[in-house]
Backbone as JSON, one array per atom type, in Angstrom:
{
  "sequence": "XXXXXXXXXXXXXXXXXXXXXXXXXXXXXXXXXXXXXXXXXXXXXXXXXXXXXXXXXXXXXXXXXXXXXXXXXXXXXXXXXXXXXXXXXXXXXXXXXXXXXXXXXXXXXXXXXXXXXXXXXXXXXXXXXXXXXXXXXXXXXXXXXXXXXXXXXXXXXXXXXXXXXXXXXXXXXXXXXXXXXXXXXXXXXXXXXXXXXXXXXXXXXXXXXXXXXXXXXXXXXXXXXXXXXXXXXXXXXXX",
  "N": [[0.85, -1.2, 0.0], [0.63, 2.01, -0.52], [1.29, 5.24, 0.91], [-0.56, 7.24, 1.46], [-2.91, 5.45, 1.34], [-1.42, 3.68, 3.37], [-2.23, 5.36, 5.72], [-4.73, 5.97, 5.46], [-5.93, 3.39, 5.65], [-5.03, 2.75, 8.99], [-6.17, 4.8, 10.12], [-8.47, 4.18, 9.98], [-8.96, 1.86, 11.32], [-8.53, 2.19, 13.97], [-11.16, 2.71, 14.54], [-12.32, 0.08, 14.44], [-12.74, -0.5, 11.68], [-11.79, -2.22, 8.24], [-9.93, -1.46, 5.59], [-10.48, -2.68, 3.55], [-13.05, -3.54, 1.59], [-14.23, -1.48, 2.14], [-13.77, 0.76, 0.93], [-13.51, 2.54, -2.35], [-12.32, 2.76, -5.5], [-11.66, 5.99, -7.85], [-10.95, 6.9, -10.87], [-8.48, 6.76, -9.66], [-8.74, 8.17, -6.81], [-9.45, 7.59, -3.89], [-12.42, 6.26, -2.24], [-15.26, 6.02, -0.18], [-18.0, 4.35, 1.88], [-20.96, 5.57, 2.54], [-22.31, 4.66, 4.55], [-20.49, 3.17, 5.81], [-18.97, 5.46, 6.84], [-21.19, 6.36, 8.6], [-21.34, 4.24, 10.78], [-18.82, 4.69, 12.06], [-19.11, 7.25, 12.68], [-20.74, 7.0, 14.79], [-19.19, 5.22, 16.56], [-17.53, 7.12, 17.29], [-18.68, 8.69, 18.71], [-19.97, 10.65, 17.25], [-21.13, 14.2, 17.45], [-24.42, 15.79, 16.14], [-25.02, 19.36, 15.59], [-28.12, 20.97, 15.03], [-28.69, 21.5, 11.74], [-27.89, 24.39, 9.66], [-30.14, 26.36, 7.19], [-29.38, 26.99, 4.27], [-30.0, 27.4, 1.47], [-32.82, 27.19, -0.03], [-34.61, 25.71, -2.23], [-36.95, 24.08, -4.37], [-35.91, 22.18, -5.84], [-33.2, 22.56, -5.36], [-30.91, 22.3, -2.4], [-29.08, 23.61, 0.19], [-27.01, 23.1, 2.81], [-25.78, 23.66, 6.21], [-23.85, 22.18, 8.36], [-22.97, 21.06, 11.37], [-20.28, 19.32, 13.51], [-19.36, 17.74, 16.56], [-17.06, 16.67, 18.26], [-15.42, 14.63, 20.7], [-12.04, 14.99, 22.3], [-8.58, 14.31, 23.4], [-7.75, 16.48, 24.16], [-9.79, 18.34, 24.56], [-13.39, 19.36, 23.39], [-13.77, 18.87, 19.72], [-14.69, 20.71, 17.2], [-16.33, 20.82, 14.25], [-17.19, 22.25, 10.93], [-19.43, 22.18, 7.85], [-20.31, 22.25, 4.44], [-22.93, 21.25, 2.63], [-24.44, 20.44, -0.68], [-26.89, 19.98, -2.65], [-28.26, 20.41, -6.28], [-30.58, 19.58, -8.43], [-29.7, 17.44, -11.43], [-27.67, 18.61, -12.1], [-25.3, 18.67, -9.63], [-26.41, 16.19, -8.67], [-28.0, 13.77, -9.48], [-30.98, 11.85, -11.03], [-32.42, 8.43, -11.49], [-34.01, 7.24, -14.17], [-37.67, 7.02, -12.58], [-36.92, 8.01, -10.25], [-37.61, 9.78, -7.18], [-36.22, 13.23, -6.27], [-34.55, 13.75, -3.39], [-33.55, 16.21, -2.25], [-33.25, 17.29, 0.11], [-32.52, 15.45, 2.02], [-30.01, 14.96, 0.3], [-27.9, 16.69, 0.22], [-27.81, 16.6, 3.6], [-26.65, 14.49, 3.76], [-24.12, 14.77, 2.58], [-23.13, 16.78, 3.82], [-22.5, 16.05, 6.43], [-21.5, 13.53, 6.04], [-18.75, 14.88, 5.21], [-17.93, 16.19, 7.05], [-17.56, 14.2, 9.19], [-14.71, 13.19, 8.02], [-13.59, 15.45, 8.56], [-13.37, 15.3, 11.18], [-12.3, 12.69, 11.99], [-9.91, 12.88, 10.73], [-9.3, 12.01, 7.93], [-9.81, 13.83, 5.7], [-9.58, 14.89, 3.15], [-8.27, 12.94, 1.89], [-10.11, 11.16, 1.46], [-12.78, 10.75, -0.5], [-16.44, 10.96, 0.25], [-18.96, 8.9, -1.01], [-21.41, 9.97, -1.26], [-20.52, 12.26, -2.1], [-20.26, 13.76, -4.28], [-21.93, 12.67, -7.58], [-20.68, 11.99, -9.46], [-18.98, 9.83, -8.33], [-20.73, 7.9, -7.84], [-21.57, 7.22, -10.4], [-19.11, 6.47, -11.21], [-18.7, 3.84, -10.18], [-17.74, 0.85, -10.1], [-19.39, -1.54, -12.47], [-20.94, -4.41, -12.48], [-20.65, -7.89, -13.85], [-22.61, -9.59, -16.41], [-23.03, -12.43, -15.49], [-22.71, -12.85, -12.57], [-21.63, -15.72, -11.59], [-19.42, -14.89, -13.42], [-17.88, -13.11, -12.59], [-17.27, -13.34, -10.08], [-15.14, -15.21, -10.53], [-13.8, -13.3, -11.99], [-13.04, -11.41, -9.75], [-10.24, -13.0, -8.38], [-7.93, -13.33, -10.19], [-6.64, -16.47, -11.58], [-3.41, -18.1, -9.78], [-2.73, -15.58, -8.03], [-1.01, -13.73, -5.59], [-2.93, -13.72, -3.79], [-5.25, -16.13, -4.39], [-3.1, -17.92, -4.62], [-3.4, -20.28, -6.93], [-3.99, -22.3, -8.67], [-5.29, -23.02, -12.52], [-7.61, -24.25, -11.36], [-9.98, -24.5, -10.67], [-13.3, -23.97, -10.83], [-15.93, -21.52, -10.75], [-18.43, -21.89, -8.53], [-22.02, -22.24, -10.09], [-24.3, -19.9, -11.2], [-27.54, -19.71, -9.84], [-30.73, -20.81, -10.51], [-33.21, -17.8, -10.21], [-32.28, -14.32, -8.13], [-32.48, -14.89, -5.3], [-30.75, -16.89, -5.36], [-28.6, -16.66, -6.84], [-27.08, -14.22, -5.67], [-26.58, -16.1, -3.58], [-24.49, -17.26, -4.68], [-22.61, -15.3, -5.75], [-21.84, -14.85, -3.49], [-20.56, -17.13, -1.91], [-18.61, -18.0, -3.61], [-16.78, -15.54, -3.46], [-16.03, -15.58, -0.56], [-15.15, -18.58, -0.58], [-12.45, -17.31, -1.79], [-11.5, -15.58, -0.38], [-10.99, -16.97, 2.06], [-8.84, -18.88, 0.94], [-6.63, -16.53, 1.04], [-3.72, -15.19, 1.66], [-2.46, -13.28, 3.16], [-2.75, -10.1, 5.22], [-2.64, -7.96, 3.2], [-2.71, -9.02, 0.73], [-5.71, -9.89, 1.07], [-6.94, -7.17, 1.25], [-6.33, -6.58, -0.98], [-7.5, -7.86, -2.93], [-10.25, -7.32, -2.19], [-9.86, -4.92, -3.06], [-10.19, -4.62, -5.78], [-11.87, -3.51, -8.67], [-13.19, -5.63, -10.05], [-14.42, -7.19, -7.8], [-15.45, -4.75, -6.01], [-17.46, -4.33, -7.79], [-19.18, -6.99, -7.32], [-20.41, -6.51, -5.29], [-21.35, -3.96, -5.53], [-23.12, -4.43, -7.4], [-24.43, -6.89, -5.77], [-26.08, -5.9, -2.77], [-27.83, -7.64, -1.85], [-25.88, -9.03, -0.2], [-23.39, -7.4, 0.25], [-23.04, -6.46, 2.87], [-22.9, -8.86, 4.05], [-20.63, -10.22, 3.29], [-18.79, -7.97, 3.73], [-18.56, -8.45, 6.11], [-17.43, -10.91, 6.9], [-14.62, -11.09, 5.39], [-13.95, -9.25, 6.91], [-13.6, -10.35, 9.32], [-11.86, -12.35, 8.53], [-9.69, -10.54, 8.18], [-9.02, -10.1, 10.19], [-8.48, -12.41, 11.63], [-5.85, -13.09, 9.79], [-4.17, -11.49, 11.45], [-4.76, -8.52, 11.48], [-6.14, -5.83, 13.61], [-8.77, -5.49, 15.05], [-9.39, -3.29, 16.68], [-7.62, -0.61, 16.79], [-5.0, -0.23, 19.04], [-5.08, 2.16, 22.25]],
  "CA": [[0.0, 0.0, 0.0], [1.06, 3.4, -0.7], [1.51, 6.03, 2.79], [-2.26, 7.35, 1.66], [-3.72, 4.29, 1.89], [-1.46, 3.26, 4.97], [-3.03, 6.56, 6.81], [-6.09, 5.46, 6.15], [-6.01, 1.98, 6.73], [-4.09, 2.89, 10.28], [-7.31, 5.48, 11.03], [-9.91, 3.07, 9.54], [-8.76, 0.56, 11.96], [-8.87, 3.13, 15.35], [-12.54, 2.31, 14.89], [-12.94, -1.02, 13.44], [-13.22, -0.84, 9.84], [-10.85, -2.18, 7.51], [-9.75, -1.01, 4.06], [-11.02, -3.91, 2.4], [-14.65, -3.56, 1.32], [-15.03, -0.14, 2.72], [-13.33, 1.45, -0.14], [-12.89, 1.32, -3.73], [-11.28, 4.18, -6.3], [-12.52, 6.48, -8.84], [-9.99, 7.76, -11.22], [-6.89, 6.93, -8.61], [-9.31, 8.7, -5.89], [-10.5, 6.41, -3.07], [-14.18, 6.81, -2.21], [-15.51, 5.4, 1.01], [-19.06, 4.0, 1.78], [-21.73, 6.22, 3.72], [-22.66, 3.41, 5.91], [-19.12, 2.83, 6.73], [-18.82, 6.77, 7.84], [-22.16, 6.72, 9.83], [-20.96, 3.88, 11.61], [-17.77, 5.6, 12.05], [-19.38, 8.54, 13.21], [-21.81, 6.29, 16.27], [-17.71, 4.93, 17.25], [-16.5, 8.21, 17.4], [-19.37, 9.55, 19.13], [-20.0, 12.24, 16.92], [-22.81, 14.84, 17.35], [-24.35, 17.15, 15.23], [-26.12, 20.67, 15.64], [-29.16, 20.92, 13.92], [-28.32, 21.97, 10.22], [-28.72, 25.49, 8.91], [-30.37, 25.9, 6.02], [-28.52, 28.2, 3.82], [-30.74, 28.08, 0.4], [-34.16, 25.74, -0.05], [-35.41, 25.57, -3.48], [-38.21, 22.88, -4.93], [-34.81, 21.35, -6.66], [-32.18, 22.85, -4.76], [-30.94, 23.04, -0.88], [-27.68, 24.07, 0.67], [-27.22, 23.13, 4.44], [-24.49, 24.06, 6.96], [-23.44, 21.14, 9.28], [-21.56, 21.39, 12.61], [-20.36, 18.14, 14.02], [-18.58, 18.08, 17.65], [-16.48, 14.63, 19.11], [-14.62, 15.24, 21.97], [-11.17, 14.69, 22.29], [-8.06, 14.19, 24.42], [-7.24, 18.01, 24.14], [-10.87, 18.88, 24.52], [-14.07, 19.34, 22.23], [-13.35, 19.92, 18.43], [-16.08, 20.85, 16.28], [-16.01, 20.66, 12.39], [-18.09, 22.31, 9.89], [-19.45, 21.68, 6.41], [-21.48, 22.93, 3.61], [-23.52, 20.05, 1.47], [-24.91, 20.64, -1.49], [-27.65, 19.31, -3.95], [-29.19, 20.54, -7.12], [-30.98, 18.49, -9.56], [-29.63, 17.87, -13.19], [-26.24, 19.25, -11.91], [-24.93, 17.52, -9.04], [-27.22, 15.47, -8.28], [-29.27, 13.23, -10.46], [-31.48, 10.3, -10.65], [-32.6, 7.73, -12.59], [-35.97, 6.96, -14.11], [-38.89, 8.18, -11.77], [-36.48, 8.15, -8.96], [-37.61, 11.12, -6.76], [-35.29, 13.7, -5.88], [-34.51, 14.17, -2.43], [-32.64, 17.24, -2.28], [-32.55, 18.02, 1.26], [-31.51, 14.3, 2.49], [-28.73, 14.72, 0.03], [-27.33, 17.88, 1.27], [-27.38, 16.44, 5.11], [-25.92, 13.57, 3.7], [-22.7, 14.68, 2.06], [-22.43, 17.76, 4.98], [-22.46, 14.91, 7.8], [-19.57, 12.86, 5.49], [-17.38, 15.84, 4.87], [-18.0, 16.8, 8.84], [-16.65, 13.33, 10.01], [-14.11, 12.81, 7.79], [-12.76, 16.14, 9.31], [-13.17, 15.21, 12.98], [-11.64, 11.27, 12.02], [-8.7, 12.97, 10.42], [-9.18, 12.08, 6.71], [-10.42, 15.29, 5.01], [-8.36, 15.22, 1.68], [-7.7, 11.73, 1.66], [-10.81, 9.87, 1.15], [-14.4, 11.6, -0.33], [-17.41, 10.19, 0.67], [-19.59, 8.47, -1.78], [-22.19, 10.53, -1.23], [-20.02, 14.06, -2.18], [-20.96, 14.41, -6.23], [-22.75, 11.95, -8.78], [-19.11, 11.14, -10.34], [-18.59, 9.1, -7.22], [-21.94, 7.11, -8.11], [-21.35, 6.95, -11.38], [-17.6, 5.55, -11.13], [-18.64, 2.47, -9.49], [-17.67, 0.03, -11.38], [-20.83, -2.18, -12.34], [-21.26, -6.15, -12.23], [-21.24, -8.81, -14.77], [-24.25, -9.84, -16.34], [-23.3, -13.41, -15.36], [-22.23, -13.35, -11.24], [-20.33, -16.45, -11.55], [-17.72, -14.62, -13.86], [-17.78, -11.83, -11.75], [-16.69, -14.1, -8.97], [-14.13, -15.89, -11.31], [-12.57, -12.31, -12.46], [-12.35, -11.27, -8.78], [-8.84, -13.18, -7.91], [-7.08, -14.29, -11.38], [-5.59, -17.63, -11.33], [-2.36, -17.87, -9.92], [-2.02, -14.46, -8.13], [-1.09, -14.23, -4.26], [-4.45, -13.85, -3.24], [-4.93, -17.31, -4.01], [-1.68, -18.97, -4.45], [-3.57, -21.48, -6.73], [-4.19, -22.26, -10.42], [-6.67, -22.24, -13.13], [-7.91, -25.65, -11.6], [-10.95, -24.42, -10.03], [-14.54, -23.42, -11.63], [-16.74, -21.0, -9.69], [-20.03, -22.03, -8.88], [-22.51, -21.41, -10.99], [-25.53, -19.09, -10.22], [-28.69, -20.94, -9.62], [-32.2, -19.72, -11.01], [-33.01, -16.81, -8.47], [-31.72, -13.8, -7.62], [-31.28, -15.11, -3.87], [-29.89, -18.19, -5.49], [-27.37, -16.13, -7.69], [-26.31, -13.64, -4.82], [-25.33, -16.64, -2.77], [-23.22, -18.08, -5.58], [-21.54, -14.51, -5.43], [-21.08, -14.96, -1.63], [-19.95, -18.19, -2.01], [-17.18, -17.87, -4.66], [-15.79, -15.02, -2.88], [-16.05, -16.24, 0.42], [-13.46, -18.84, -0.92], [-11.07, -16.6, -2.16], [-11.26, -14.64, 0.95], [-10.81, -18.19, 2.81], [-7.59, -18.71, 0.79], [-6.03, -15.31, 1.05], [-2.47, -15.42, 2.96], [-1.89, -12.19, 4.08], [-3.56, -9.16, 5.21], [-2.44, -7.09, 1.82], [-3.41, -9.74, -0.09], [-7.04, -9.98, 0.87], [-7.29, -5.93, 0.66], [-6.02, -5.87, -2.65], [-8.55, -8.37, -3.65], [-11.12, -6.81, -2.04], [-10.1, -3.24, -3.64], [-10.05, -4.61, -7.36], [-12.66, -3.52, -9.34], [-14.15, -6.83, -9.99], [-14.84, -7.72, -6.26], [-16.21, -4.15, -6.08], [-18.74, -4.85, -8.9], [-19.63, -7.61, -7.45], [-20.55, -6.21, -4.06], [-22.32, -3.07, -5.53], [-24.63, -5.31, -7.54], [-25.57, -7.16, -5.15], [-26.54, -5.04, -2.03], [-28.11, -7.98, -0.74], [-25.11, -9.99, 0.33], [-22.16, -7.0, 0.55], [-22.66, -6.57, 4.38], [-22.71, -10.62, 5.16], [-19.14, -10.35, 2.38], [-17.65, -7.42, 4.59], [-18.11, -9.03, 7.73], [-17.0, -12.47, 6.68], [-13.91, -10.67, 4.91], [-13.11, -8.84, 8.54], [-13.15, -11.71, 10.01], [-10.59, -13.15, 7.85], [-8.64, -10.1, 8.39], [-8.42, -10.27, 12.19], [-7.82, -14.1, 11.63], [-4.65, -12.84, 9.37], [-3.77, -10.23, 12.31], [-5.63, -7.0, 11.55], [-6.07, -5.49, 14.28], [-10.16, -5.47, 15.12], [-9.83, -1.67, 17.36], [-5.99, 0.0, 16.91], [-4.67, -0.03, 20.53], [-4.92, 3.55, 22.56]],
  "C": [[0.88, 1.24, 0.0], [0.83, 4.26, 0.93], [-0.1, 6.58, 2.53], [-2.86, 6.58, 2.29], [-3.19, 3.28, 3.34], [-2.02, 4.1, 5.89], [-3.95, 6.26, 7.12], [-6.4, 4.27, 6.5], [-5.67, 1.92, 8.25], [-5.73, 3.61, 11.11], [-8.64, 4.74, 10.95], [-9.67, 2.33, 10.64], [-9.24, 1.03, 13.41], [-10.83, 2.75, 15.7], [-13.43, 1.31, 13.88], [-13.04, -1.33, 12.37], [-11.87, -1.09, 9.3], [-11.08, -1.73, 6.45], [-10.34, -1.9, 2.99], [-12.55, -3.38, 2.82], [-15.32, -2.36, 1.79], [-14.89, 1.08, 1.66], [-13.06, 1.46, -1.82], [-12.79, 2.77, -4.56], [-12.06, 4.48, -7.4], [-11.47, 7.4, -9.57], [-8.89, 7.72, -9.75], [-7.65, 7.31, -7.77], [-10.1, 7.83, -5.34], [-11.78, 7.38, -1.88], [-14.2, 5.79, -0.69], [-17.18, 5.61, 0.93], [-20.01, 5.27, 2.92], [-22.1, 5.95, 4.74], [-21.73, 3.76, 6.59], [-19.02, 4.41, 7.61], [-20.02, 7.06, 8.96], [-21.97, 5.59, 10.92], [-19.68, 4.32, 12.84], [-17.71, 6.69, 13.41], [-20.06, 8.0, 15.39], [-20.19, 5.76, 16.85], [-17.5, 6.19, 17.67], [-17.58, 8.99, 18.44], [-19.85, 10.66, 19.02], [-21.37, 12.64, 16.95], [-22.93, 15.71, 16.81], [-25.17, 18.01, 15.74], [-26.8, 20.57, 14.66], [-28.78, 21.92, 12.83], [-28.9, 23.32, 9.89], [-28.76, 25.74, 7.36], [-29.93, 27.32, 5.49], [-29.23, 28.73, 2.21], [-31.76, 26.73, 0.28], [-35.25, 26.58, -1.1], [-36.22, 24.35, -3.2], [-36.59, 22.0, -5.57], [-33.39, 21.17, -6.27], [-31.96, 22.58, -3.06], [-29.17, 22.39, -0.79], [-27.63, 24.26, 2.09], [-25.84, 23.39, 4.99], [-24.86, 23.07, 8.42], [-22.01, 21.36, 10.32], [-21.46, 20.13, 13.44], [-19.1, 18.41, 15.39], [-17.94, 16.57, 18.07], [-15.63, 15.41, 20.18], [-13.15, 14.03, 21.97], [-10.38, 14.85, 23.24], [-8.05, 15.77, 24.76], [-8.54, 18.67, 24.35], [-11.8, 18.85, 23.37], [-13.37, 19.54, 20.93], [-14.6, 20.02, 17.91], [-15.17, 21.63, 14.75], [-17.03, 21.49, 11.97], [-18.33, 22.54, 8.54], [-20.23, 22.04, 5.77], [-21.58, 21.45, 3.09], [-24.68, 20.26, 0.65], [-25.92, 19.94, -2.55], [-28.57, 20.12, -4.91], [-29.37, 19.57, -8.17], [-30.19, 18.72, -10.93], [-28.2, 18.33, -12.76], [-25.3, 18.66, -11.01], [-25.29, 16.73, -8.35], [-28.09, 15.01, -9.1], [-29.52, 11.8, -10.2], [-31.81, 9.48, -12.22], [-34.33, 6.94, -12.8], [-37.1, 8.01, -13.49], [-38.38, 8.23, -10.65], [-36.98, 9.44, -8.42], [-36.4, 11.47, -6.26], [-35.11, 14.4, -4.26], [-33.37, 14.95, -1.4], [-31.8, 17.4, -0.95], [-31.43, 16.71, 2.31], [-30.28, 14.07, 1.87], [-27.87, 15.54, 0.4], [-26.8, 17.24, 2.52], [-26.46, 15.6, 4.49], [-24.35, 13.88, 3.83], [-22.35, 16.16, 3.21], [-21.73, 16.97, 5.95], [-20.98, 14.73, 7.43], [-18.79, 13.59, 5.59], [-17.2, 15.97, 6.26], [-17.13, 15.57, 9.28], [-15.68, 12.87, 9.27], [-12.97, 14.12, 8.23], [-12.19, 15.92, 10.39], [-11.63, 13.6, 12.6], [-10.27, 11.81, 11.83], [-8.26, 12.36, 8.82], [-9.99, 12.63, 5.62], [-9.23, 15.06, 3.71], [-8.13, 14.06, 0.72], [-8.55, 10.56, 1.18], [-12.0, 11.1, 0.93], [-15.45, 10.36, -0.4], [-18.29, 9.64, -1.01], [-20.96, 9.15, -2.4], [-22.1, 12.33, -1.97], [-20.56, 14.37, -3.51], [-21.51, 12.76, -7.23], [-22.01, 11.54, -9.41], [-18.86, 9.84, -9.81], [-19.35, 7.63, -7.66], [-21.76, 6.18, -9.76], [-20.29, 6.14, -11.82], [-17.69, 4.53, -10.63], [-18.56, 1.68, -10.46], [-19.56, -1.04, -11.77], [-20.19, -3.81, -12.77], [-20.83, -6.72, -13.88], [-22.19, -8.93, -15.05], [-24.19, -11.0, -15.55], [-21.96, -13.34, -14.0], [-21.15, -14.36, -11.06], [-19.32, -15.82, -12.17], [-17.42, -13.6, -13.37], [-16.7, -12.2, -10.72], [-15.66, -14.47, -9.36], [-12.96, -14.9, -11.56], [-12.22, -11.37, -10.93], [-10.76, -11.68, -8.04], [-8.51, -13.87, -9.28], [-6.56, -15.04, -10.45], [-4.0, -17.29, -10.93], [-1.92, -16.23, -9.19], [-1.66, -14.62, -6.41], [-2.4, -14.29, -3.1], [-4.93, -15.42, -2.84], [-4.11, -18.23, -4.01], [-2.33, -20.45, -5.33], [-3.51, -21.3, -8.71], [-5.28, -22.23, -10.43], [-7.62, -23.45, -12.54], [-9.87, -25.17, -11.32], [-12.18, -23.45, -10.9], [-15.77, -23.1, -10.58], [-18.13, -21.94, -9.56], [-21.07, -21.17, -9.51], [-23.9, -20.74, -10.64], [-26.81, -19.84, -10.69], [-29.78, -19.78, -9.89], [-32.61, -18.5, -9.81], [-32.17, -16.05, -8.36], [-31.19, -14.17, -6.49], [-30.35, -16.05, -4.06], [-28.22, -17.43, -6.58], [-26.81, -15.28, -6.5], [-25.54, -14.13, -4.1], [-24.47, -17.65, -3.6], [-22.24, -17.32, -5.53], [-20.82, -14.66, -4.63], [-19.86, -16.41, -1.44], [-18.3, -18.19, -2.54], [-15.71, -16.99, -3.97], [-15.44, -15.21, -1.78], [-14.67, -17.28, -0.2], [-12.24, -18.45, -1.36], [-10.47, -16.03, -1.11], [-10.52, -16.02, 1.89], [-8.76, -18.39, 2.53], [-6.5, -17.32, 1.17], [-4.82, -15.74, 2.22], [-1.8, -14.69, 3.37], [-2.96, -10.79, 3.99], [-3.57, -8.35, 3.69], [-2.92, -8.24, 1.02], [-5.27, -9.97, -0.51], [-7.53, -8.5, 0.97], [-7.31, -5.6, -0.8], [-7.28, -7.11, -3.51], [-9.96, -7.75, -3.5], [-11.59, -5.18, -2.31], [-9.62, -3.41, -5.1], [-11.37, -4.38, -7.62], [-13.41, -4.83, -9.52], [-15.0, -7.25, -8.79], [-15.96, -6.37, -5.94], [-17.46, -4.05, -6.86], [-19.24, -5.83, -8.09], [-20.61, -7.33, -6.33], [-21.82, -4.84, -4.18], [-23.5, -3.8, -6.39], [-25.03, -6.22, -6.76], [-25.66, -6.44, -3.68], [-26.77, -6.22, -1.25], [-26.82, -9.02, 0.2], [-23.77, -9.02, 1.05], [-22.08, -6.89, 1.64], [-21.97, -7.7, 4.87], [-21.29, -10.28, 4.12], [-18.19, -9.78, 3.49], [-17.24, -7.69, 5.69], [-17.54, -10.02, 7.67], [-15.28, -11.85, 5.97], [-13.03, -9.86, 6.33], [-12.67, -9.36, 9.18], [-11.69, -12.32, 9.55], [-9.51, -12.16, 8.04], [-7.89, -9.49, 9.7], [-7.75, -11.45, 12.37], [-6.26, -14.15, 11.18], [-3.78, -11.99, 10.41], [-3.76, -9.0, 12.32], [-6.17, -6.8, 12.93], [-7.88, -4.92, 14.75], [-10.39, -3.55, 15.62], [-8.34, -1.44, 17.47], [-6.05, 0.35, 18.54], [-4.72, 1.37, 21.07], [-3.37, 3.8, 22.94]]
}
């Protein structure tokens, strides 16, 4: 890993989260999940002042977020502008409605605790612009090769050859999600060092596979944590 990504892996860790499955890049720029920062935020104990509203259109709104954690040195408090207009940075798809003002809090909140955490620069939230959204990589049509192009044959991830043929996805969405789970679940199983099962879990493929399916990426990241406490990741960085 590069000293970026050791920073943040080092501060990710202070409160549980690893780098694997929490992150994944957009143009060289690593993105982080919203979940992962509102969990983040309930570790860190962060609190917010109620949001002022700085402009509230029918399409538009512009809020001002103040988030406080308390620290060894005393309180700090952060604050953040977050922005949404339709058609500009912010858009949907289909008849999605647009829900201006929850996107605003949203990406104020993120920017707010990635100040307090200590990675403001270094990581933008997922939630910050519609590029973010858009840069995700997207899936296979066909899950099993999704799963298959997650660890090439032969790399240290799995230390194995081409011998092995994923399983294949079974009629059913729930029956195809847990062919995903499955597949990678064994890769993760093999994996023989902490960097090894990050870098699998921050390739593009693995990310595809995770944002199409929604319903399995939690049970993935936890089963993937696991494995990287089991390798000697460090579950809560020592005080």
């Amino acid at each position: 890993m590069n000293t970026a990504d050791t920073k943040i892996a080092d501060i990710l860790a202070e409160y549980g989260e690893p780098l694997a499955g929490n992150i994944w890049r957009v143009q060289g720029q690593a993105v982080i999940y919203h979940k992962t920062l509102e969990r983040i935020a309930a570790q860190a104990k962060i609190a917010f002042d109620p949001p002022n509203v700085l402009r509230a259109e029918r399409d538009e709104a512009v809020l001002l977020v103040t988030g406080r954690m308390a620290s060894p040195a005393g309180e700090r408090a952060e604050w953040s502008i977050g922005e949404a207009l339709v058609n500009v940075n912010y858009r949907m798809s289909g008849r999605q409605a647009a829900y201006v003002y929850a996107m605003a809090e949203k990406r104020a909140k993120d920017r707010v605790i990635l100040k307090l955490i200590g990675l403001h620069g270094l990581l933008y939230s997922e939630e910050e612009t519609d590029d973010f959204r858009v840069g995700r990589p997207t899936a296979a049509d066909n899950p099993a090769e999704a799963a298959a192009a997650a660890a090439p044959a032969g790399s240290e991830t799995t230390g194995e050859g081409r011998g092995e043929t994923p399983a294949p996805a079974a009629e059913g969405e729930g029956d195809a999600g847990a062919a995903v789970a499955d597949a990678l679940k064994r890769r993760i199983d093999r994996s023989k060092s902490i960097n090894a099962l990050t870098d699998l879990m921050l390739r593009p493929e693995t990310q595809a596979m995770l944002n199409d399916r929604p319903e399995v990426r939690d049970e993935i990241r936890e089963y993937a944590k696991a494995r990287l406490i089991a390798l000697g990741w460090p579950s809560k960085k020592a005080a």
